[in-house]
C-alpha positions in Angstrom: 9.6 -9.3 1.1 9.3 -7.0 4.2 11.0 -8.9 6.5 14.3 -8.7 3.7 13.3 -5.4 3.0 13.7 -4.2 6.6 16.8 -6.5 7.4 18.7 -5.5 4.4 18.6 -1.9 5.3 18.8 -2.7 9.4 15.8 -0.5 9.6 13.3 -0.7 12.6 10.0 -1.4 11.3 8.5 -2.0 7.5 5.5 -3.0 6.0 3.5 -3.0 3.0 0.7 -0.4 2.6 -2.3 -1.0 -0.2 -4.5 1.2 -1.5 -8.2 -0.1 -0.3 -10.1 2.9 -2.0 -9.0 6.5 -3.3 -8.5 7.8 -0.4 -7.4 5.3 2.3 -4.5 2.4 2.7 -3.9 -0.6 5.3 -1.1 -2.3 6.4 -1.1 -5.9 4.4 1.9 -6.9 5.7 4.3 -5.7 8.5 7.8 -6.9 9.6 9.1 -5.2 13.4 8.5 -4.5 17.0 4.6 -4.5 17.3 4.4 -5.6 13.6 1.3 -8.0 14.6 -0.8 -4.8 16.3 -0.2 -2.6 12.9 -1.1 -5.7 10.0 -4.6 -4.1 8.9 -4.2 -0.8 10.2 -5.0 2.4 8.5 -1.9 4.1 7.2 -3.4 7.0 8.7 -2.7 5.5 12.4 0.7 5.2 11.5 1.7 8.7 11.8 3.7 8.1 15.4 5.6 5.0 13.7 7.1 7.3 10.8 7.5 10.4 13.5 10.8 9.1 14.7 13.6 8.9 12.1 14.9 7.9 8.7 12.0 6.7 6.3 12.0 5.0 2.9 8.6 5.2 1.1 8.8 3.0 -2.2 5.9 2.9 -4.7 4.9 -1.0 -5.9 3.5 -0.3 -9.6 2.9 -2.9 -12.2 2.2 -1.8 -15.9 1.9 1.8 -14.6 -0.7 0.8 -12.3 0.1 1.8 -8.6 -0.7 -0.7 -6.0 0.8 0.7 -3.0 4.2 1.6 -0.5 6.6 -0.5 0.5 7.7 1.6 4.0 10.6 1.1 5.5 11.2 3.0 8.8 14.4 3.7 11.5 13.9 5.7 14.8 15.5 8.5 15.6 18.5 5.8 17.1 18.7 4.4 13.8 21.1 5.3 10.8 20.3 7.2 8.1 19.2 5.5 4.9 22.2 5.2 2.3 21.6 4.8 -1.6 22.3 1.5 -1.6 19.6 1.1 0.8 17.2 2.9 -1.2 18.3 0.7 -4.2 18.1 -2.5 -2.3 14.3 -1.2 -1.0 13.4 -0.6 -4.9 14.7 -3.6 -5.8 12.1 -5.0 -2.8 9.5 -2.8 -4.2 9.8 -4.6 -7.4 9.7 -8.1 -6.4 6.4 -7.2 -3.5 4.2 -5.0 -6.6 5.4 -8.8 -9.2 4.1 -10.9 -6.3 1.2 -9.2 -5.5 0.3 -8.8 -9.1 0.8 -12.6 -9.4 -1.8 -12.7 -6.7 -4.1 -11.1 -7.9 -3.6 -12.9 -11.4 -4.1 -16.5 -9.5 -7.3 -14.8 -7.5 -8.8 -13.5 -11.1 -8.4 -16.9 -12.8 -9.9 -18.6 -9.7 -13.3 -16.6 -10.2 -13.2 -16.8 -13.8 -13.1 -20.4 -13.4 -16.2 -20.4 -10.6 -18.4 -17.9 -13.3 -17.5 -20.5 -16.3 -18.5 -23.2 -14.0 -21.6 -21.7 -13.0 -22.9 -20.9 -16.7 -22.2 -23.9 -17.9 -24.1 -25.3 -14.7 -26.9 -22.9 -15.7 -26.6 -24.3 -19.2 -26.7 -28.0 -18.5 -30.0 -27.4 -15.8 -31.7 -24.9 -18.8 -31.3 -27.7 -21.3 -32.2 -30.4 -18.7 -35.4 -28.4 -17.5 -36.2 -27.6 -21.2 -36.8 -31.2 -22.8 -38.4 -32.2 -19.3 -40.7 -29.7 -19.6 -41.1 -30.3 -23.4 -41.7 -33.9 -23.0 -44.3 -33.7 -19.9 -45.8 -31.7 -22.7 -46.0 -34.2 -25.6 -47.0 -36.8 -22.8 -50.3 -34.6 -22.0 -51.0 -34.2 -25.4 -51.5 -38.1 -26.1 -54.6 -37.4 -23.5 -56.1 -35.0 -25.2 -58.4 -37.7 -27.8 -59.6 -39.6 -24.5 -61.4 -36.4 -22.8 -64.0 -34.8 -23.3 -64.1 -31.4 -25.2 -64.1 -29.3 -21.8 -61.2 -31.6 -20.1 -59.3 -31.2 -23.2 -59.8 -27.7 -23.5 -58.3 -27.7 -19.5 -55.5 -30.0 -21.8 -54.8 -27.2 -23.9 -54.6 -24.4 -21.6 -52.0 -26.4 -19.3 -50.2 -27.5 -22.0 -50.0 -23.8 -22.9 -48.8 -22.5 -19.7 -46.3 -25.1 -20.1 -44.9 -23.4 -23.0 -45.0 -20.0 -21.6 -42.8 -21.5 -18.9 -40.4 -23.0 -21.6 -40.1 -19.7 -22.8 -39.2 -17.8 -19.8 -36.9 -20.8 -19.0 
C-alpha cells in the first residue's frame, strides 16, 4: 500500500505511521530512499523527512476508530500535490486502515483460539485430576476395616486432606 501510495503520486518518501500509545507513533511500514533506517522509528524523528516539501498526511480509520497516518512526502524538488493525488492517497488510506483492521481481526481470532484451547486444556486436566484423586480416595478407604483404630484414624485424616485438595482443585 505505501509503495502504490508513494508511486501513484511520484512522491519521495511514504510510510505508514501507528499510534503505539496516546501520545507516540512509529513507522510500520515505509516505502523511499532510506525507507529501511526509518521502519520503527518514532514519528517524532521524522521531523527533517517532512521539512523539505509537499506533504500528504491521510488518517487510516475503521468504524470511527483511528489507527494512524498514511504520509506521503516530496522534497522541496518535488511537485506539488494535486487533488487527484490526495484522492488517490485517500483511496490508499482506505485500503491500509481495511488491511490492517483485517490484521488485527486474524491476530484476535488467533488468541481467542489459544485461550479456548487452554480452558478447555484446564478443563480436561481438572476433570482428569478430580476422579484420580477421588478414586485414590475410595481405594484407601477399602483399608480402613484391616487397621487398627489409630492407623485408620491416620486413614481418615488423609483421606480428608484428600478431599480438601479436590476442593481447591
Amino acid at each position: 500500500v505505501v509503495r502504490g501510495a508513494r508511486k501513484v503520486a511520484d512522491a519521495k518518501i511514504a510510510w505508514i505511521e501507528l499510534s503505539t500509545d496516546e501520545d507516540t507513533a512509529t513507522v510500520a511500514a515505509c516505502d523511499g530512499p532510506g525507507a529501511d533506517d526509518l521502519r520503527g522509528s518514532s514519528v517524532v524523528d521524522l521531523v527533517h523527512v517532512v521539512a523539505a516539501g509537499s506533504v500528504m498526511e491521510i488518517p487510516l480509520e475503521v468504524s470511527g476508530e483511528a489507527l494512524g497516518a498514511l504520509v506521503i512526502v516530496n522534497d522541496s524538488t518535488g511537485r506539488p500535490f494535486s487533488k487527484v493525488d490526495v484522492a488517490m492517497a485517500t483511496n490508499f488510506a482506505a485500503h491500509a486502515a481495511l488491511a490492517l483492521e483485517f490484521g488485527r481481526a486474524a491476530a484476535d481470532r488467533r488468541r481467542l483460539t489459544v485461550v479456548e484451547e487452554r480452558e478447555r486444556i484446564a478443563r480436561d486436566l481438572h476433570d482428569m485430576v478430580i476422579q484420580r484423586l477421588f478414586a485414590i480416595g475410595l481405594r484407601l478407604d477399602t483399608f480402613k476395616p484391616k487397621l487398627s483404630e489409630v492407623d485408620a484414624e491416620g486413614l481418615d485424616r488423609a483421606i480428608g486432606a484428600l478431599n480438601e485438595t479436590m476442593d481447591e482443585v
